[in-house]
Each structure stands twice: as structure tokens, then as C-alpha cells.
C-alpha angles and dihedrals in degrees: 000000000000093000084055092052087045093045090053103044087048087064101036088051089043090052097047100046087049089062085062089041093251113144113208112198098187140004126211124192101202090178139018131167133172125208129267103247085061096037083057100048087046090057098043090055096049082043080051091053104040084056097044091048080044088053098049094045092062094042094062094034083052092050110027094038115210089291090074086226116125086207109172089326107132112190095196086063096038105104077197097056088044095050087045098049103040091041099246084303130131 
């Protein structure tokens, strides 16, 4: 994200100081911060993912078992694999 926003702001400087026929050779952000409303909002969807991928990971491991074999294990049965997938939700 941050060498996107980099990226961006490179072009957009070298654009603008062409028009006055300025030639910038290189750019360097020392410094770049976002807000904390959108720092936040970055965390709690990574936090999101980790515990979806978490999730996921004890439900097969549930299910599958470390064999890797299904064996007679139905997950539309399982109360676990329903409180794991749904989250503990109804």
C-alpha cells in the first residue's frame, strides 16, 4: 500500500513540476503517515483475515483430522463445525 501511494504521489509531483518545466529526476518520501480512522480499518481487516484463515484451519483440522483422510465425518451433522463456522452465532 505505501509504495502505491508513493508511487502515486512521484507521478502526480513529476507531472505537475513539468508543466513548469521543471525535470525531477528522483522523489523521496522521507515521511508518510495515514490517519487513524484508516490505520484502524487496515488492522481490523488483517485481524478479519488472520481469524478467518484461523477458522478455516480448525475446521479442517476438526474435520479432516491430521491424516488428511475425511473418513465418516460429516460436517453438516458436526455441532463443532457449525459453531466454528458460523462463529458461535445462530
Amino acid at each position: 500500500m505505501l509504495q502505491v501511494v508513493s508511487r502515486d504521489i512521484r507521478r502526480i509531483l513529476t507531472q505537475r513540476a513539468r508543466y513548469f518545466n521543471i525535470v525531477l529526476d528522483d522523489v523521496s518520501i522521507t515521511q508518510l503517515t495515514f490517519s487513524r480512522d484508516y490505520t484502524a480499518a487496515v488492522e481490523s481487516k488483517q485481524v478479519a483475515q488472520q481469524d478467518a484463515e484461523r477458522a478455516k484451519f480448525v475446521v479442517r483440522f476438526h474435520c479432516v483430522g491430521a491424516s488428511g483422510i475425511m473418513g465418516t465425518h460429516n460436517m453438516g451433522t458436526c455441532r463443532m463445525c457449525a459453531v466454528l463456522i458460523t462463529g458461535g452465532q445462530s
